[in-house]
FIVOKOL-967576 format. One line per field, with one value per residue (C-alpha): residue in one letter; y, x, z. Coordinates in nm, 3 decimals. Each point is the difference from the previous one (the first is absolute). Last residue first. Example, Ala and Ser with C-alpha at 12.3 -4.5 7.8 and 13.67 -1.06 7.14 Angstrom:
// FIVOKOL-967576
mitor: (S:A)
v: (-0.106:-0.344)
u: (1.367:-0.137)
w: (0.714:0.066)
END
This chain:
// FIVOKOL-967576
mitor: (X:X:X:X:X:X:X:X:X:X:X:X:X:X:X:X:X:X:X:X:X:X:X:X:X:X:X:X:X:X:X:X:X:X:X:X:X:X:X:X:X:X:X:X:X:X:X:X:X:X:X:X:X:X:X:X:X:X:X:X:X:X:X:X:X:X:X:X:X:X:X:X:X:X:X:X:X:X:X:X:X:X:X:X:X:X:X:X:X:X:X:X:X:X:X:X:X:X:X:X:X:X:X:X:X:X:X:X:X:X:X:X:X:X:X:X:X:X:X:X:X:X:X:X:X:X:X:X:X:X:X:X:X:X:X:X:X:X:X:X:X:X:X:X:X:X:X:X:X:X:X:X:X:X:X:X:X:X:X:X:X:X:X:X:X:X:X:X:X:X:X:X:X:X:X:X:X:X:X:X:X:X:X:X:X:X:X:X:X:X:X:X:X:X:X:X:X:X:X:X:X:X:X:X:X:X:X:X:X:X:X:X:X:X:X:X:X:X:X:X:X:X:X:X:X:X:X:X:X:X:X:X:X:X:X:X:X:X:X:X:X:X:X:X:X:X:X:X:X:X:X:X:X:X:X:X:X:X:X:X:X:X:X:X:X:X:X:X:X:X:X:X:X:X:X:X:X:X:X:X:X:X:X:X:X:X:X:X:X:X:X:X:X:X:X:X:X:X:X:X:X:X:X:X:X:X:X:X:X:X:X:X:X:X:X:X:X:X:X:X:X:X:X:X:X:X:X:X:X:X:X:X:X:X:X:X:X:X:X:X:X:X:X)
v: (-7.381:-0.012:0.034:-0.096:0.273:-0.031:-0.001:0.227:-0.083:0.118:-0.221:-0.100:0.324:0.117:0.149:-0.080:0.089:-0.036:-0.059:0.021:-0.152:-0.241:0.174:0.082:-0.007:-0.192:0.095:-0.149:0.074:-0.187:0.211:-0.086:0.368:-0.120:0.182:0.024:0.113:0.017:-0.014:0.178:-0.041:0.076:-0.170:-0.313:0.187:0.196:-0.300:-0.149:0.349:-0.064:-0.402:0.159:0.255:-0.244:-0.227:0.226:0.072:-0.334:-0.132:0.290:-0.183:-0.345:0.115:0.238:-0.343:-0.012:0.098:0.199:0.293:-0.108:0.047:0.375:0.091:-0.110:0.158:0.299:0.000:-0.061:0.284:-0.199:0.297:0.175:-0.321:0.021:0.328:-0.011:-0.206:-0.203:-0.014:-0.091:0.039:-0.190:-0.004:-0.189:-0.118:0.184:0.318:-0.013:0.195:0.103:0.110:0.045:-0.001:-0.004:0.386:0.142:0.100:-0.304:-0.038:0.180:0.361:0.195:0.385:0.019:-0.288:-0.295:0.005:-0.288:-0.127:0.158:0.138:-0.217:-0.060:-0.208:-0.064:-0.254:0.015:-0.344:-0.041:-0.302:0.163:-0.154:0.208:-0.121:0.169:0.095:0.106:0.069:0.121:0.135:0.042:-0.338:0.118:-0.306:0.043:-0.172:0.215:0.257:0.033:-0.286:-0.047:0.410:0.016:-0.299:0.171:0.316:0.311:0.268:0.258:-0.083:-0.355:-0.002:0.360:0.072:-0.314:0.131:0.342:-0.236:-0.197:0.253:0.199:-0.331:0.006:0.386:-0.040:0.174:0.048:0.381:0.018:0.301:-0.025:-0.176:0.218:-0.054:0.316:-0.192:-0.291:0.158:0.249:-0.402:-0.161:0.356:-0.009:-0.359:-0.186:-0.041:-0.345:-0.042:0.296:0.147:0.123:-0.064:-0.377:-0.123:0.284:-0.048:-0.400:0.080:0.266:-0.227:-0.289:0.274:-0.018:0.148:0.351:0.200:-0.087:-0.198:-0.152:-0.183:0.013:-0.203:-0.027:-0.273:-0.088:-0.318:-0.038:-0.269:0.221:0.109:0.194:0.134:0.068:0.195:0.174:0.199:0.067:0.225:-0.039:0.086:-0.392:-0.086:-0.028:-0.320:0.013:0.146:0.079:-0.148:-0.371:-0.167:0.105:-0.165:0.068:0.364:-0.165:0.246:-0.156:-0.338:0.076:0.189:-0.338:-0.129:0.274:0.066:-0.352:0.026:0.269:-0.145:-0.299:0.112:-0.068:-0.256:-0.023:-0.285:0.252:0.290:-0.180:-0.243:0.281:0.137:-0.413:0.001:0.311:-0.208:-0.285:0.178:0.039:-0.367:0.068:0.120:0.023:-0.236:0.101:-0.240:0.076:-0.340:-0.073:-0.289:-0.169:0.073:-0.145:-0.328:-0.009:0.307:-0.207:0.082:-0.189:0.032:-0.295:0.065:0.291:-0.261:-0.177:0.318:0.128:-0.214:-0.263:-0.171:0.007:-0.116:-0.303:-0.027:0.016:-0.290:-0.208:0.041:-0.125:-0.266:-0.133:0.109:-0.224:-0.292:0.017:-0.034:-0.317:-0.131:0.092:-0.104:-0.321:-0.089:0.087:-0.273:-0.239)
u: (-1.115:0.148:0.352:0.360:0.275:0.203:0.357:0.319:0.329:0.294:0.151:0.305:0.153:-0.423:-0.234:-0.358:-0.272:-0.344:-0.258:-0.389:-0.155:-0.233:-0.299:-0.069:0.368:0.236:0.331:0.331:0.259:0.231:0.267:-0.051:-0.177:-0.299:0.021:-0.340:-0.121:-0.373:-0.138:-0.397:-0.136:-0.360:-0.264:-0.043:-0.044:-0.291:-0.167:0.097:-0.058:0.105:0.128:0.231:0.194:0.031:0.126:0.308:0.059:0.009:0.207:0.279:0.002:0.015:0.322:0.170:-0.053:-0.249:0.094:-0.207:0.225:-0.002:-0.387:0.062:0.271:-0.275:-0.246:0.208:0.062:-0.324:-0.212:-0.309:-0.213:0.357:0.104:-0.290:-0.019:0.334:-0.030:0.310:0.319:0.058:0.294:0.085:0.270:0.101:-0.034:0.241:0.044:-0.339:-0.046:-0.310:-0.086:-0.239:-0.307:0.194:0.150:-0.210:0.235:-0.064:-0.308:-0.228:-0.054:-0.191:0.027:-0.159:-0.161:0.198:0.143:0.296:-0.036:0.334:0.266:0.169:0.223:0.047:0.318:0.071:0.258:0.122:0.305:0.173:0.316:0.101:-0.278:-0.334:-0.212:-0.350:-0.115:-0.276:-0.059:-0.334:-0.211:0.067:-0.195:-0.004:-0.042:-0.324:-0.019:-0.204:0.193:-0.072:0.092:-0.145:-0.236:-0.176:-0.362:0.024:-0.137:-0.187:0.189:-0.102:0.215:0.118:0.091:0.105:0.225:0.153:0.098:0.122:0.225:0.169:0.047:0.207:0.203:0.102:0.111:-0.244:0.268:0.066:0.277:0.026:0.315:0.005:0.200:-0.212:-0.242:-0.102:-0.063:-0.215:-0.219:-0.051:-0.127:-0.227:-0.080:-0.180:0.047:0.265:-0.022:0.225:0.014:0.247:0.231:0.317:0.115:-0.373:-0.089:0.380:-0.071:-0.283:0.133:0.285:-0.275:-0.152:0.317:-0.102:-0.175:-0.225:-0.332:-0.055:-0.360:0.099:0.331:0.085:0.234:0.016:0.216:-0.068:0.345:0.085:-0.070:-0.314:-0.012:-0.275:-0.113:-0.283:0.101:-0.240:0.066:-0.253:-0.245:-0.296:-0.117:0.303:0.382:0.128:0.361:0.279:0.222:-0.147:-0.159:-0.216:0.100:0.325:0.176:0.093:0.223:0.086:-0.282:0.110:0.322:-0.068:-0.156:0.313:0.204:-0.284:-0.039:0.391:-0.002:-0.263:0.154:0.355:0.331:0.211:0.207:-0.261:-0.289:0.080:0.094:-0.316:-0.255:0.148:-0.032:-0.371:-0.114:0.114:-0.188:-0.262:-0.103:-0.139:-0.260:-0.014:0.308:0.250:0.270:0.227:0.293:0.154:-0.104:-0.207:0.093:-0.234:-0.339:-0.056:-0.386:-0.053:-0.227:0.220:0.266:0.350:0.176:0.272:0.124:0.010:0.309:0.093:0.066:0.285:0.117:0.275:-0.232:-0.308:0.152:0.177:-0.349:-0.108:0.276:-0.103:-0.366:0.079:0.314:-0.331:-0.252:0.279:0.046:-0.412:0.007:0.296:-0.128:-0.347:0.162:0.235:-0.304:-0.205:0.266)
w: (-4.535:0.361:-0.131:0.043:-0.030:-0.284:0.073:-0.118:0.144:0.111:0.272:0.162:0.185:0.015:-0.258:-0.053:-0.299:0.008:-0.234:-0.100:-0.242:0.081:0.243:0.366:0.064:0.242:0.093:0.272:0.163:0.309:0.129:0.403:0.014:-0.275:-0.325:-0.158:-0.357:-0.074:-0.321:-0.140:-0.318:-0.093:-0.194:0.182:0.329:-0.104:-0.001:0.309:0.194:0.360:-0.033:-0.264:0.196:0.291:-0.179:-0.101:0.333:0.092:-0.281:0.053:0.375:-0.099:-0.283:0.313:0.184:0.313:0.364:0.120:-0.040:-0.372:0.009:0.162:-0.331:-0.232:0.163:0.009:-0.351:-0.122:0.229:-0.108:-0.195:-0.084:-0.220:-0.192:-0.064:-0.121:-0.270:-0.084:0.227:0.332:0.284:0.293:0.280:0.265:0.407:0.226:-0.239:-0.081:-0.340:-0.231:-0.329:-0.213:0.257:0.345:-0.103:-0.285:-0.295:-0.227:0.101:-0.258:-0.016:-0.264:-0.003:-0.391:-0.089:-0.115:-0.368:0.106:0.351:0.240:-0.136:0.273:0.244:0.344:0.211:0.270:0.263:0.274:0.170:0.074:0.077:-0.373:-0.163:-0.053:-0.312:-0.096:-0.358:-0.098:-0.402:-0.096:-0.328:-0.168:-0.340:-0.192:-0.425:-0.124:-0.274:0.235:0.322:0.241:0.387:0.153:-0.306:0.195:-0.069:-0.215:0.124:-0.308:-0.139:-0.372:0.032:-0.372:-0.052:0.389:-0.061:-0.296:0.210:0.280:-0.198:-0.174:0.324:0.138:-0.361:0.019:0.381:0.274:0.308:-0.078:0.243:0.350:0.140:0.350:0.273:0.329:-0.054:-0.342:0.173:0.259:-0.277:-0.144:0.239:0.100:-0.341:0.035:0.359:0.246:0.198:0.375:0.115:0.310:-0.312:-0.099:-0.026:-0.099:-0.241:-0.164:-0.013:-0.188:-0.214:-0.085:-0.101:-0.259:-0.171:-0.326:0.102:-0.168:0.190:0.352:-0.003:0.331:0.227:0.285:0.243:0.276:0.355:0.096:0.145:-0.277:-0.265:-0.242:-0.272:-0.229:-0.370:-0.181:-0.354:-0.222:-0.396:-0.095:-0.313:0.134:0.021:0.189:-0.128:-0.148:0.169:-0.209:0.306:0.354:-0.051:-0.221:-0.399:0.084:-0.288:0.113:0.263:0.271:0.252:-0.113:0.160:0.332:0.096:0.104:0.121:0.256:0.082:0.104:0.154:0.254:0.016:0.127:-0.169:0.091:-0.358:-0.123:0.134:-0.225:-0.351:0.039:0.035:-0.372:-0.118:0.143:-0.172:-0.332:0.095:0.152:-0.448:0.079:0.256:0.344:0.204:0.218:0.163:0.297:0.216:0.116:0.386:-0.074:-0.336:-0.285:-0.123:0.170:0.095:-0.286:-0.232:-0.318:0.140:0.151:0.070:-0.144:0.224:0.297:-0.181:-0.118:0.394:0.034:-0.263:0.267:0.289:-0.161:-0.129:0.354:0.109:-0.207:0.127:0.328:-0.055:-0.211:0.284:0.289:-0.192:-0.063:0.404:0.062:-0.241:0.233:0.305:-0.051:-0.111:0.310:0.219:-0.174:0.073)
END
């Protein structure tokens, strides 16, 4: 008798069970697709190309990725079409043309690539050119380097067929004459997250994208903190600091004050905790702590966001502060999310 039950109840969990998968069947991949969360533990299907960038203007750097990798195109272009888009939009006072320029008054640029055979390029305190990220990929494609620095960044770009573009826009030098007035040259803590008027200054977009082969690329550009000294470089351009990419494990990417980032490697970390096993989410949390349990204070006044892709398609952020945001792109999603936060 008590065999006749276990079969029974155990034959009404295989009929629930079957029927479910014929659910799944019939809707396909959409079914999954629904689940996805903010968290990143069911984010995108496996095996469907993936991008996801930093904050809300990836959005429209996300949509130009999109167009390469839904026709089969590879990551790497397709992270360099992405991010080539806030670097041509004079709006974005952060990144490429119109950036806020340093405390002399010059428009800098630091960006880098990465692709799924490790191979880099980098380029810091580029001048007079708009698609920084191009460079990057250029110094990584042509030369045995891997970072080009300062005029010799930009004598190489300028040897490789970029025209030379005034990148100071009439509104960005506005800004930076009234802030010499009000500031009298002196540093400003946190200029990097708040402009005065309580206007954000994102600084950086990441981006990092799978392709259908299940390839992973990231790119990384920036103007880089608004009125810093002359030759400053954050992480933006530094390999493992700004960005990095495992082809058998994930990506990662950060935003906020570069210092910061470049004191724990953040992207690599982030990248190596994944490898570990914990979430892209878990592992952006790690990092993140690990910034704040080293200078508590000084961690409440900064802002710092990581961005991870894990290899199985799985993403996920977390910031030192509210605030910061991240925007995905798949065949089923395209979304903005705030990242959680520490404080």
């Amino acid at each position: 008798m008590l065999l006749i039950l276990f079969y029974m109840s155990d034959r009404r969990k295989f009929v629930k069970l079957s029927f479910l998968s014929s659910v799944a069947l019939l809707a396909g991949k959409n079914l999954f697709a629904r689940t996805a969360k903010a968290d990143g533990e069911f984010a995108t299907v496996k095996d469907e190309p993936v991008v996801i960038s930093t904050w809300d203007f990836g959005k429209a750097a996300n949509a130009a990725a999109w167009e390469v990798l839904k026709t089969g195109g590879r990551a790497l272009d397709a992270v360099e079409t992405g991010v080539k888009v806030p670097e041509a939009d004079p709006d974005n006072q952060s990144v490429g043309y119109g950036g806020r320029p340093d405390r002399d008054g010059k428009v800098t640029l630091d960006a880098c690539i990465m692709d799924e055979n490790s191979r880099c390029g980098s380029v810091a305190c580029l001048e007079h050119v708009t698609h920084a990220i191009s460079v990057a990929r250029m110094v990584m494609e042509r030369t045995p380097h891997v970072m080009l620095a300062g005029e010799g960044a930009t004598q190489f770009a300028f040897e490789n067929g970029f025209k030379k573009e005034n990148l100071l826009t009439a509104k960005s030098e506005a800004e930076w004459k009234a802030w010499l007035k009000e500031s009298k040259y002196k540093p400003q803590n946190n200029i990097e997250n708040m402009m005065p008027g309580g206007k954000l200054n994102h600084d950086t977009i990441g981006m990092i994208a799978m392709d259908k082969k299940g390839d992973l690329s990231g790119a990384c550009t920036t103007s880089g903190m608004a009125y810093k000294m002359r030759g400053r470089v954050g992480d933006s351009p530094i390999i493992g600091a700004g960005l990095f990419v495992d082809n058998e494990v994930g990506a990662a990417t950060s935003t906020g004050v570069g210092e910061e980032v470049i004191r724990i490697v953040g992207a690599h970390l982030v990248v190596e905790l994944m490898r570990q096993g914990l979430s892209p989410q878990a592992a952006c949390k790690k990092a993140v702590e690990r910034i704040a349990a080293r200078n508590p204070k000084q961690a409440k006044e900064v802002q710092v966001g990581f961005l991870a892709l894990h290899k199985s398609g799985k993403y996920g952020a977390f910031a030192l502060q509210k605030g910061f945001s991240y925007a995905v792109k798949n065949g089923n999603v395209e979304q903005v999310f705030d990242a959680p936060s520490l404080f």
